[in-house]
N, C-alpha and C positions, 0 to 999 in steps of 0.2 A: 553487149550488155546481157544479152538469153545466157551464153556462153558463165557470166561471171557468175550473174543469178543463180546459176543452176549449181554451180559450185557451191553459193550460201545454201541454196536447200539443201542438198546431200548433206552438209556441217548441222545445218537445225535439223534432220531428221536423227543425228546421230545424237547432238545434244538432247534431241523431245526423250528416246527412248534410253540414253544415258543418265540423264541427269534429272527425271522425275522427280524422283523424291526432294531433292534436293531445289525442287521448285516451289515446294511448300515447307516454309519456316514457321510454323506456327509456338505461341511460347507455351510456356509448361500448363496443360490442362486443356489448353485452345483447341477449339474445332480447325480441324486442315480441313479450307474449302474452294480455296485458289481455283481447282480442278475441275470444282464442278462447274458445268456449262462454259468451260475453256475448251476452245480448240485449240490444239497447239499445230507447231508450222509443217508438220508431216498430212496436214489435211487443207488446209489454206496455206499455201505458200508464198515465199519471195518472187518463185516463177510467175505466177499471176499478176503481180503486179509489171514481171518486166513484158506480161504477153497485153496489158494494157497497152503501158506506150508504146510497144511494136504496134499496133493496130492503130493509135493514134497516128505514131511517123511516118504510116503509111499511106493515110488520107494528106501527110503533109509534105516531106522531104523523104521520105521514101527511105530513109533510115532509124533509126535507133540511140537516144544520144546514151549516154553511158553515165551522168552524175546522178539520175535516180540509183541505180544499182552501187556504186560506189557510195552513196550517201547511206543505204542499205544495209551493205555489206559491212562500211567503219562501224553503224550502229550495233549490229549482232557483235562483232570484235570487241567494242569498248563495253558491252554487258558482259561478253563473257569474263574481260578485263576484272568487271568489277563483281564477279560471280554473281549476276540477276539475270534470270531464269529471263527471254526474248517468245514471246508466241506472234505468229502476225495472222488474224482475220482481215479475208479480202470480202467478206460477206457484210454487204448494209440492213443486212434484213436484225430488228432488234432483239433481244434476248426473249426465250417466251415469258410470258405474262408481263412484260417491259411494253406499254403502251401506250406512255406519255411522249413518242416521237414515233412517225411512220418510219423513218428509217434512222438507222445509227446517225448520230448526229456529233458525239464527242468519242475520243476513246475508253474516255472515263464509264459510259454507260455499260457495260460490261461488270462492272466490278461496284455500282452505289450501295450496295447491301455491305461491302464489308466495310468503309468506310463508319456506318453506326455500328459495327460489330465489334464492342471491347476487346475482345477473348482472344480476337483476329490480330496478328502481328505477321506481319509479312511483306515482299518486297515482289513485283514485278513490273516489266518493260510490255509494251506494245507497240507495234504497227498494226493500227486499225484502220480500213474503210471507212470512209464517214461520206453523206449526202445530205447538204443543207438547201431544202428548196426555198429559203430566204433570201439567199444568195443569186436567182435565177435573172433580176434585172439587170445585177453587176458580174455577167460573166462575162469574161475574154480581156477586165480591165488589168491583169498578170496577176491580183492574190488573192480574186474567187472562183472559185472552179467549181460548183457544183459539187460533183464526187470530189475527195481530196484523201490521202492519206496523212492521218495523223500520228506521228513518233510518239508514244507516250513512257512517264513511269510513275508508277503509285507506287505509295510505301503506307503502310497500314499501320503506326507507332513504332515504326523502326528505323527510318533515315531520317534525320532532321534538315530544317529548310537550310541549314549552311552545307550539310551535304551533298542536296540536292541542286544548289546553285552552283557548287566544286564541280559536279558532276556533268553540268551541261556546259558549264565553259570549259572543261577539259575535252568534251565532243568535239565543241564546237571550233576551238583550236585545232583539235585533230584533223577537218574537214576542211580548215581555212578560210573560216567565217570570223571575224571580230564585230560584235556589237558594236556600234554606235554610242549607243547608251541602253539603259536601262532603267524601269521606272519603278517608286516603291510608293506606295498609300501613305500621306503623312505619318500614322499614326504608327509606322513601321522603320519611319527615318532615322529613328536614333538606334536600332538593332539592325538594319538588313543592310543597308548601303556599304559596313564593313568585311560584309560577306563578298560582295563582288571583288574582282582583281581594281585594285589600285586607279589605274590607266583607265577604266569604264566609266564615264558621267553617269550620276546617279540624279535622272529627277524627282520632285515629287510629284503623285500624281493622284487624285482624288479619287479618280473612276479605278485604281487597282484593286477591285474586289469581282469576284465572280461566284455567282452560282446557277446549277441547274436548277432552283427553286427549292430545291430538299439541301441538296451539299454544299458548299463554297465554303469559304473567307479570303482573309486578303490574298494577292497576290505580288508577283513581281514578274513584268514585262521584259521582253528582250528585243530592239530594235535593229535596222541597219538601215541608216536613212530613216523615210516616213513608213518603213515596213516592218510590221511588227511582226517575228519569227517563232514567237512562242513565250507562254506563261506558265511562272508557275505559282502555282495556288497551295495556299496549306488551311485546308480542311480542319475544324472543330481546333484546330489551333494542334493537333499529334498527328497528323496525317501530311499524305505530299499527291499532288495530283498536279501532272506537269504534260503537256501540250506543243507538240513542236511540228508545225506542217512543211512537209516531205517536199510539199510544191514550191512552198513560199523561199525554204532553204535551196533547191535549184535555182529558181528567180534571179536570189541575190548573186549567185554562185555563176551567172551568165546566163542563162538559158533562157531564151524567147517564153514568151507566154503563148502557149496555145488559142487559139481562133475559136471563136464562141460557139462554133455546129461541131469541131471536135470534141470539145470539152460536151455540149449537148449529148452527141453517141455516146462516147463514154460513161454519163451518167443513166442511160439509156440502157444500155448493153449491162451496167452493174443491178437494177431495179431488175431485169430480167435473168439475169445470175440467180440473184437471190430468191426467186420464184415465183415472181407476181407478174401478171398479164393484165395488160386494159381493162378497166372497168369502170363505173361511174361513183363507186364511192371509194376514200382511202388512199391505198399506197395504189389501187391499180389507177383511179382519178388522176392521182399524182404523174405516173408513166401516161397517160393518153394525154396528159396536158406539156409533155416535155416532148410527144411527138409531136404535136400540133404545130411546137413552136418550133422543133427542127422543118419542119416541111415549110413554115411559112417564110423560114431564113434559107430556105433553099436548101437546105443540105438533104443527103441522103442517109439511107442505110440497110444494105443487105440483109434484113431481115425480115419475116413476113407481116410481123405485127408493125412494120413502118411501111410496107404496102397497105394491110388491110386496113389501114387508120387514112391513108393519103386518100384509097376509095372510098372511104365511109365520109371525109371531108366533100370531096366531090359530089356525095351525093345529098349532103344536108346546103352545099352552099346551090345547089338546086333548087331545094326546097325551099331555101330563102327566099330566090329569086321569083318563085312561082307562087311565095304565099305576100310577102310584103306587102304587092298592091293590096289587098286587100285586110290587112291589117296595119296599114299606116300610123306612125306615131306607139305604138307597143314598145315598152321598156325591155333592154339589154334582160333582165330575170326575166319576164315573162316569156319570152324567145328562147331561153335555156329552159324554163319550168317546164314549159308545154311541150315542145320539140327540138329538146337536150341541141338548142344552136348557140353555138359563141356569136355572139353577132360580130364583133373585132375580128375572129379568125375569116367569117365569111365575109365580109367586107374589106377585108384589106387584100384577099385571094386575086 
């Protein structure tokens, strides 16, 4: 898989500095602003992602499976296919002044600005890093992982939703996925269910609408089984905002689901990529409560901040032990307020 990967980044670093211009379509008058605050795949690469599951496979079978990279690699192919411009951010830390998530959470959050930007006409593809710590009770059940890579494409008034549905079933054939079915919003059943191939069950489904609070409208799901593989969404009713996770398309494709302390490192090792260290409010809160809970599920991990966190445990469930008698009956907050203790961590130790 390093071996294939490595081939797609050589290809994207030739596409990033080949085909720039050509990554911004903007229409006549429009501001070209794709660019700014894009990284494109000669600074975050395809590599990172395949030196992720290497360091996964390694806590597990001691190898490296190869349908991430393949699943990868078809997707830069079938962009360039359709000439839309591929960048991949392995980075969850959020865009600056973007502050309504601690870490990336969709691939879409990168680009919510041009969505309202009339002027804006344009098309690009993503693989983005995403870390949703909602997800952290349902890890290791095979379609939540904490960290996850999200396949994305946005189209700013210039691909419409029947060519965006063309587009991902034509992937998704190529990859040798067939949907199950597929679900449309009532209110969307008499136009979209024709857009799907023939052979697709089309249901309806009431909950197909999403938004991050600011962007949405309806959507249309794509199933295999009870596993939903990805949506796509069309924005202010001229836009395309589409979602396809990297992990859930392996899943269906065979591949074992990762073990809940792997998936825990990883998301671990990605908070600390992005440049944030332990700390008591925010995204570092966030990381010292995702070691806490690697160490209390026994896993490990070669790094110092999952030593100095395992002694810093050791020394507050100490201090539990040697203050409780004498504070009997104290509520779980007053234990954290006073002397930052999880009472659950120190008692279940």
């Amino acid at each position: 898989m390093l071996k294939s990967c490595a081939v797609g980044l050589e290809i994207l670093q030739i596409d990033a500095i080949q085909n720039r211009r050509r990554y911004e379509r903007p229409a006549a008058n429009a501001r070209s602003r794709v660019s700014e605050g894009v990284i494109f795949p000669n600074e975050y690469t395809i590599l990172d992602i395949a030196r992720r599951r290497s360091r996964r496979a390694a806590h597990t079978q001691g190898g490296c499976h190869d349908t991430a990279g393949r699943l990868i690699e078809e997707y830069r192919q079938h962009c360039l296919d359709a000439d839309i411009p591929l960048e991949i951010n392995t980075s969850v830390r959020p865009p600056d002044g973007d502050d309504s998530t601690l870490f990336i959470s969709a691939g879409m959050q990168r680009f919510k600005p041009l969505f309202a930007d009339e002027s804006y006409v344009g098309t690009i593809a993503n693989i983005q890093s995403c870390l949703r710590l909602n997800d952290l009770e349902e890890v290791g059940d095979g379609t939540h992982c904490l960290r996850f890579d999200m396949m994305g494409l946005f189209s700013f008034r210039q691909m419409s939703v029947a060519d965006g549905i063309a587009f991902w079933h034509r992937y998704l054939r190529r990859v040798g996925i067939t949907p199950t079915h597929v679900t449309v919003h009532p209110d969307k059943m008499a136009e979209w269910p024709d857009l799907h191939p023939a052979d697709i069950e089309v249901r309806p489904d009431p909950d197909c609408t999403w938004s991050d609070g600011g962007t949405g409208g309806y959507c249309t799901e794509f199933y295999v089984g009870d596993i939903e593989i990805g949506n796509i969404v069309n924005p202010r009713g001229d836009c395309l905002d589409v979602g396809f996770g990297l992990q859930r398309l392996e899943h269906v494709l065979g591949e074992p689901p990762p073990v809940a302390v792997d998936l825990l490192r990883e998301s671990i090792t990605a908070i600390l990529d992005a440049g944030y260290m332990p700390g008591n409010k925010a995204q570092g809160y966030a990381l010292r409560r995702l070691l806490r809970t690697l160490w209390r599920q026994s896993g490990t991990l070669d790094h110092p901040v999952f030593h100095a966190e395992r002694r810093r445990q050791a020394r507050l469930r100490q201090m539990y032990q040697r203050l409780a008698p004498r504070h009997p009956g104290m509520p779980a907050a007053w234990w954290f307020d006073t002397h930052g203790i999880v009472v659950a961590d120190v008692e279940d130790a």
